[in-house]
matplotlib code that plots the C-alpha trace (Angstrom):
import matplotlib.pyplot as plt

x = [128.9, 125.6, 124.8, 124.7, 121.3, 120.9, 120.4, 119.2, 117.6, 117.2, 113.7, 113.1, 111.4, 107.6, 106.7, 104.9, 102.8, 105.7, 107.6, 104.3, 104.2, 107.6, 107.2, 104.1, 105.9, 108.6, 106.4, 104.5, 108.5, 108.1, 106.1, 103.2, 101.6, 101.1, 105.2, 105.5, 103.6, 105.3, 109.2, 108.3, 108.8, 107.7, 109.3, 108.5, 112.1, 111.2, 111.2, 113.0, 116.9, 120.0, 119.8, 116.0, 117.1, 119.8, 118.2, 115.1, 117.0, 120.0, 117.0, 116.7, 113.6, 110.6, 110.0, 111.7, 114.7, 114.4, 113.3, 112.0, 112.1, 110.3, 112.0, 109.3, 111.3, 114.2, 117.5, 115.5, 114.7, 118.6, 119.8, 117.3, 118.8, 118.7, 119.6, 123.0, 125.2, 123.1, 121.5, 125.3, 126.1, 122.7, 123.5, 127.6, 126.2, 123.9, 126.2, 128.8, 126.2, 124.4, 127.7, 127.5, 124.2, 123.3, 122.0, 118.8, 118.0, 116.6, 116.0, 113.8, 114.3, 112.0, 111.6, 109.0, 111.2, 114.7, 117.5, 120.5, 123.1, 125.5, 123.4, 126.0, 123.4, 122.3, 126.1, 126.7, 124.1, 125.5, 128.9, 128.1, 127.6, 124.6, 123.6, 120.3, 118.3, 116.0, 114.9, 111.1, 110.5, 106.7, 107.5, 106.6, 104.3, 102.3, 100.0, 102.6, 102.3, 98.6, 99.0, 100.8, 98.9, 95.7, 97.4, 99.6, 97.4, 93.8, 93.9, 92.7, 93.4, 93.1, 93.1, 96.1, 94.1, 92.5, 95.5, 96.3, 93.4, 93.6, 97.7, 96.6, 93.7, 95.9, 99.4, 101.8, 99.4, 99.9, 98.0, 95.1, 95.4, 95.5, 92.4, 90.3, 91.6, 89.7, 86.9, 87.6, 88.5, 85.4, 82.7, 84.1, 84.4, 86.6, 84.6, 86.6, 89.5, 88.9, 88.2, 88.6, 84.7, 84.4, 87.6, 85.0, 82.4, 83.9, 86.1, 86.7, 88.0, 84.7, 84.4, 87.8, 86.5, 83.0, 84.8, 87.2, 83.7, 82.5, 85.6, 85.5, 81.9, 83.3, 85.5, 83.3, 81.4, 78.3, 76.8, 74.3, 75.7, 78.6, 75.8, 74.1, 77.8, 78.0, 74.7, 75.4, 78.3, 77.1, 74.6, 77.4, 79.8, 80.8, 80.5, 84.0, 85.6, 84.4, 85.3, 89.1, 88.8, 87.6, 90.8, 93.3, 92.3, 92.5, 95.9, 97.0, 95.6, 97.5, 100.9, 100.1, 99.4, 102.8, 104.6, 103.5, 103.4, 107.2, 107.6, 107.4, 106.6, 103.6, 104.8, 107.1, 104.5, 103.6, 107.7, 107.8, 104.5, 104.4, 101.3, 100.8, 101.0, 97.5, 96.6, 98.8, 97.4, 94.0, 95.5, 97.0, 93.6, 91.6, 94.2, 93.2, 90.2, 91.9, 94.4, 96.9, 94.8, 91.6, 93.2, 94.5, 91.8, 89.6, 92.0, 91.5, 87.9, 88.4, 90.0, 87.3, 84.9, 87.1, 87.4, 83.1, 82.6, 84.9, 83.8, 80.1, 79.1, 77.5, 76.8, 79.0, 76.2, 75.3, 78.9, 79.8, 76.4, 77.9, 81.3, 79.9, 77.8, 80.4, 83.3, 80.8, 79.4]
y = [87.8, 88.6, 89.9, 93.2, 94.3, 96.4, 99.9, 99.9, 97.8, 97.8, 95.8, 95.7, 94.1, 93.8, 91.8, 94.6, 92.5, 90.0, 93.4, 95.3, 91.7, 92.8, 96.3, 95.4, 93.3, 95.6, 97.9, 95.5, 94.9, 99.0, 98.3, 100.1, 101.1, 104.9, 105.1, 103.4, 105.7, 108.8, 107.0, 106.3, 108.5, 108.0, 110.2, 110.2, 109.2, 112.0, 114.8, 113.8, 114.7, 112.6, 115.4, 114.5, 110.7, 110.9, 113.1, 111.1, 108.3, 110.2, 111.6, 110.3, 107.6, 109.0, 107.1, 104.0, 102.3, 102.4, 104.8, 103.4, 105.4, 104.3, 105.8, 105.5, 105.0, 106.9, 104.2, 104.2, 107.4, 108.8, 106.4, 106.9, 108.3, 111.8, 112.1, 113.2, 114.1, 115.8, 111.8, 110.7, 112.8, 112.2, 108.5, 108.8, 110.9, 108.6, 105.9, 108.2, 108.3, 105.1, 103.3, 105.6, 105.3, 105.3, 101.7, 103.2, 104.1, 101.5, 102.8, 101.3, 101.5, 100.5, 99.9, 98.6, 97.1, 95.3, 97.6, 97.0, 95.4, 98.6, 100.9, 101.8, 101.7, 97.9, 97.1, 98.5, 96.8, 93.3, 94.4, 96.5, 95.0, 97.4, 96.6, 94.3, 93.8, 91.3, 90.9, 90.5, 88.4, 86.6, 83.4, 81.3, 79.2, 80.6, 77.3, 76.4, 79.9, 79.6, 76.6, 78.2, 81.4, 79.8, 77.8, 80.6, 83.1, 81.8, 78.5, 76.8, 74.1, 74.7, 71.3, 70.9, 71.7, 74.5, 76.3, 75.6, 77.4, 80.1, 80.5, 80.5, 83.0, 85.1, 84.4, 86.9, 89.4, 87.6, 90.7, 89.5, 85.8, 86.9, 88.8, 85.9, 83.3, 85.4, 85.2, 81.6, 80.8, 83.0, 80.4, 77.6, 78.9, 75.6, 73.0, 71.7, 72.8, 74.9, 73.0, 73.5, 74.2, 77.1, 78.5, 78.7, 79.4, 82.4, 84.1, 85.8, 82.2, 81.2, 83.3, 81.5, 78.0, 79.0, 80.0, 77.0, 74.7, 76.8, 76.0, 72.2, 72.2, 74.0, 71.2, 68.7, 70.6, 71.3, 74.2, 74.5, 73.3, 76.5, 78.9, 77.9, 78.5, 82.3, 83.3, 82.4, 84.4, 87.3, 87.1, 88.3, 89.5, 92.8, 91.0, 92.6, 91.7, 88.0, 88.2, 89.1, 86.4, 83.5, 84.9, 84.1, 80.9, 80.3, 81.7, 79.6, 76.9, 77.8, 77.6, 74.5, 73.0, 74.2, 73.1, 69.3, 69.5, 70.3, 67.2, 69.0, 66.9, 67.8, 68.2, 71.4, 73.1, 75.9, 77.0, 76.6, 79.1, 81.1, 79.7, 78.0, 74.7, 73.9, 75.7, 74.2, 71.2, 72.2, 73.1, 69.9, 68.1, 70.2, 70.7, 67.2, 68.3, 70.9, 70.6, 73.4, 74.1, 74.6, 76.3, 79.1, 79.2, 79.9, 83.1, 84.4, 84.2, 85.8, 88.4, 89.2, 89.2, 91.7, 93.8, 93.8, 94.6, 98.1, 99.1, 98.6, 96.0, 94.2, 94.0, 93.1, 90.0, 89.2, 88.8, 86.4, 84.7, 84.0, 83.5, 80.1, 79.3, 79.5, 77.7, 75.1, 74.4]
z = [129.0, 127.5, 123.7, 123.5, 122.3, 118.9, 118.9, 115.5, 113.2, 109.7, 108.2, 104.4, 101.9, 100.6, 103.0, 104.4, 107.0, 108.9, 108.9, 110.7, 113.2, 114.4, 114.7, 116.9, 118.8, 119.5, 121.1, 123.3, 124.3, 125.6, 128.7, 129.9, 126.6, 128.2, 128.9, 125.8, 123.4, 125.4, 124.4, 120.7, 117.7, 114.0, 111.5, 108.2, 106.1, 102.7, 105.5, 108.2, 108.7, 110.1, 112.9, 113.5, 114.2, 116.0, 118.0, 118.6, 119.6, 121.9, 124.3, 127.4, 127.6, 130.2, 133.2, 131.0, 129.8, 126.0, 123.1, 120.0, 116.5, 113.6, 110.3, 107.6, 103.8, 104.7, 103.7, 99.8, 99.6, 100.5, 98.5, 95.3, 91.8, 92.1, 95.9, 95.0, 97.0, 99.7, 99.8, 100.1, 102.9, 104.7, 104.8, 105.3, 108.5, 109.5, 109.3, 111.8, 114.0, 114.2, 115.2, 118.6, 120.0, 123.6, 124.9, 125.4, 121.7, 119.5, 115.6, 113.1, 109.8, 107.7, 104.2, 101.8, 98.9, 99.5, 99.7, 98.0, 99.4, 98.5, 100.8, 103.7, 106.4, 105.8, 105.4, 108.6, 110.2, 108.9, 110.5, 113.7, 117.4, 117.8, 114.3, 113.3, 109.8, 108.3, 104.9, 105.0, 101.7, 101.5, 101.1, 97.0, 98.6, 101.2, 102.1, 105.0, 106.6, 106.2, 108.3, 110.9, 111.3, 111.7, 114.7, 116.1, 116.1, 115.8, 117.1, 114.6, 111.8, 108.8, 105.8, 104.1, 100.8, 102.3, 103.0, 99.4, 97.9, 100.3, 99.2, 95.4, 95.8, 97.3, 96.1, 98.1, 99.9, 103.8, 105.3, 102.8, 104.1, 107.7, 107.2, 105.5, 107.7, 110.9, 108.9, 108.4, 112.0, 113.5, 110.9, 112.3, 116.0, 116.8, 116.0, 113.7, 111.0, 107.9, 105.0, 101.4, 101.0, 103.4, 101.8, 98.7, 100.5, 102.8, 100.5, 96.4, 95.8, 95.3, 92.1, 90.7, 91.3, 89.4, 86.6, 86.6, 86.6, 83.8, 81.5, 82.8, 81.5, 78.3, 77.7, 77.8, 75.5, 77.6, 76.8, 79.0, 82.3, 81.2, 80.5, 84.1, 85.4, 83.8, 84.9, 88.6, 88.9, 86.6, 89.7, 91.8, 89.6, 87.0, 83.4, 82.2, 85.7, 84.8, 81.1, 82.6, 84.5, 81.6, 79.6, 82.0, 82.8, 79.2, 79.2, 81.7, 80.0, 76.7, 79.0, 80.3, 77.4, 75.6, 78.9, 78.8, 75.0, 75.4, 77.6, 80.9, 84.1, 85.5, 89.1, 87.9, 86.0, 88.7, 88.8, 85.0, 84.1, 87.5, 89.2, 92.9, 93.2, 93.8, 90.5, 88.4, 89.8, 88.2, 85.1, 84.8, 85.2, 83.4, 79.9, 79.2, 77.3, 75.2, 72.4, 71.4, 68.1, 70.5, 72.6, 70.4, 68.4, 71.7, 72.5, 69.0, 69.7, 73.0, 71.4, 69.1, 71.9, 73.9, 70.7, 70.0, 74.1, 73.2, 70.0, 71.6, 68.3, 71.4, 75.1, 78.1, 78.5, 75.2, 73.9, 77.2, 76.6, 72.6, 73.7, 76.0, 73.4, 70.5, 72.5, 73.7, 69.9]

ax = plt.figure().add_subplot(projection="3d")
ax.plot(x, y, z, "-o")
ax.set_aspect("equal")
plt.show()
């Protein structure tokens, strides 16, 4: 006897891009894309009623044998404080409902953020034959996904380290790794995998690395090669965007230095201060040069800094120009 196949489905969480793969796939699943755009319905779930889809679903599919509905936010926004009981009754009917759909009908929820797991629709759809959901969560460490997307979908390989940088530049954002790993794949147009140097070359990561040479060249106390360093990316880059960018690595560098201070081992220090893995691999490298004492003493001055650029007591420029300068000295 085969499995009967769900008539509705329930995807949530912010993994807003796997959950937008399945979707896609679920309509190449429709047939001839003409039939297919004629037996599909997307209703928005802040205006759309119970009545609206189970009525979507219950007609009869056009020269096919399914009808898709895509419901747009509807589970969170019944089930949000201040719904009351009107949002009680909404998703009591749907429930009713849901449980008694034609084989034909195949409904989509679909939801941006995970839904509780009191939220009667997604219970029923753990409990119901006809009943399907999937938590779309993106994963800590992106770098194997990297891997497998470039393969999967683009036919390429990518460098184990490679796929590292590109996972920390872009932490959880997969539609933003997708789309820099075409640009990846189409430079290297087969010839051989992606490598960590046109991962710096190719995408914003290149900005990250610059400023994590600068503050190597800080550390060793060279002025210069660090001033060389801020004038290339104040070539390319807003001065206040980059001074952002100098005081988190600093922060980071303050964490990390507290963390192996403490006794932590270095191969947990991305879980224990929230970075990826290839980062805190950095930080682990490059903390060497700095002592606690140095390293606070560099955010006070970073503070100042921040607090002349506002007041207007000096440029955007000029105070990153001192700032180099002064940490280097």
């Amino acid at each position: 006897m085969s499995k009967r196949a769900p008539t509705f489905y329930v995807l949530h969480g912010p993994d807003n891009f796997s959950c937008r793969a399945q979707i896609h796939t679920m309509r190449d699943q429709m047939g001839d894309p003409s039939l297919a755009e004629l037996n599909t319905t997307v209703l928005d779930g802040k205006t759309a009623t119970t009545a609206d889809v189970l009525s979507s679903a219950g007609a009869m599919p056009f020269l096919g044998d399914k009808r898709l509905v895509i419901v747009e936010g509807m589970l969170s926004w019944l089930g949000r404080k201040g719904a009351g009981k009107a949002g009680k009754a909404q998703l009591d009917a749907l429930v009713e409902g849901l449980s008694r759909l034609p084989p034909h009908a195949r409904v989509v929820f679909v939801e941006s953020e995970a839904l509780s797991e009191r939220n009667p629709v997604l219970k029923l759809a753990k409990t119901d034959p006809g009943g399907y959901h999937k938590l779309f969560d993106p994963p800590r460490d992106a770098t194997r996904w990297i891997e497998a997307q470039a393969r999967q979908e683009y036919d390429t390989e990518i460098e184990p380290r490679a796929a590292a940088a590109l996972a920390a530049l872009i932490e959880k954002d997969l539609r933003a790794a997708d789309s820099e790993l075409a640009k990846l794949a189409a430079y290297v147009d087969g010839e051989r995998p992606i490598s960590e140097a046109d991962v710096a070359l190719l995408t914003p990561y290149v900005a990250e690395a610059d400023v994590f040479e600068m503050v190597d060249a800080l550390g060793r106390r060279d002025g210069a090669a660090a001033a060389r360093l801020l004038h290339r990316l104040l070539d390319d880059d807003d001065p206040l965007r980059l001074f952002g960018m100098i005081v988190r690595q600093f922060r980071l560098l303050i964490l990390a230095r507290e963390y192996l201070n403490e006794g932590g081992a270095p191969g947990q220090m991305g879980a224990a201060i929230g970075v990826h893995p290839y980062v805190a691999e950095k930080l682990t490298r490059q903390v060497r040069a700095f002592t606690l004492d140095q390293l606070e003493m560099i955010y006070h001055f970073l503070l100042e800094t921040d607090a002349g650029i506002k007041t207007g007591k000096v440029g955007d420029v000029l105070a990153l120009d001192l700032l180099v300068a002064g940490i280097a000295s």
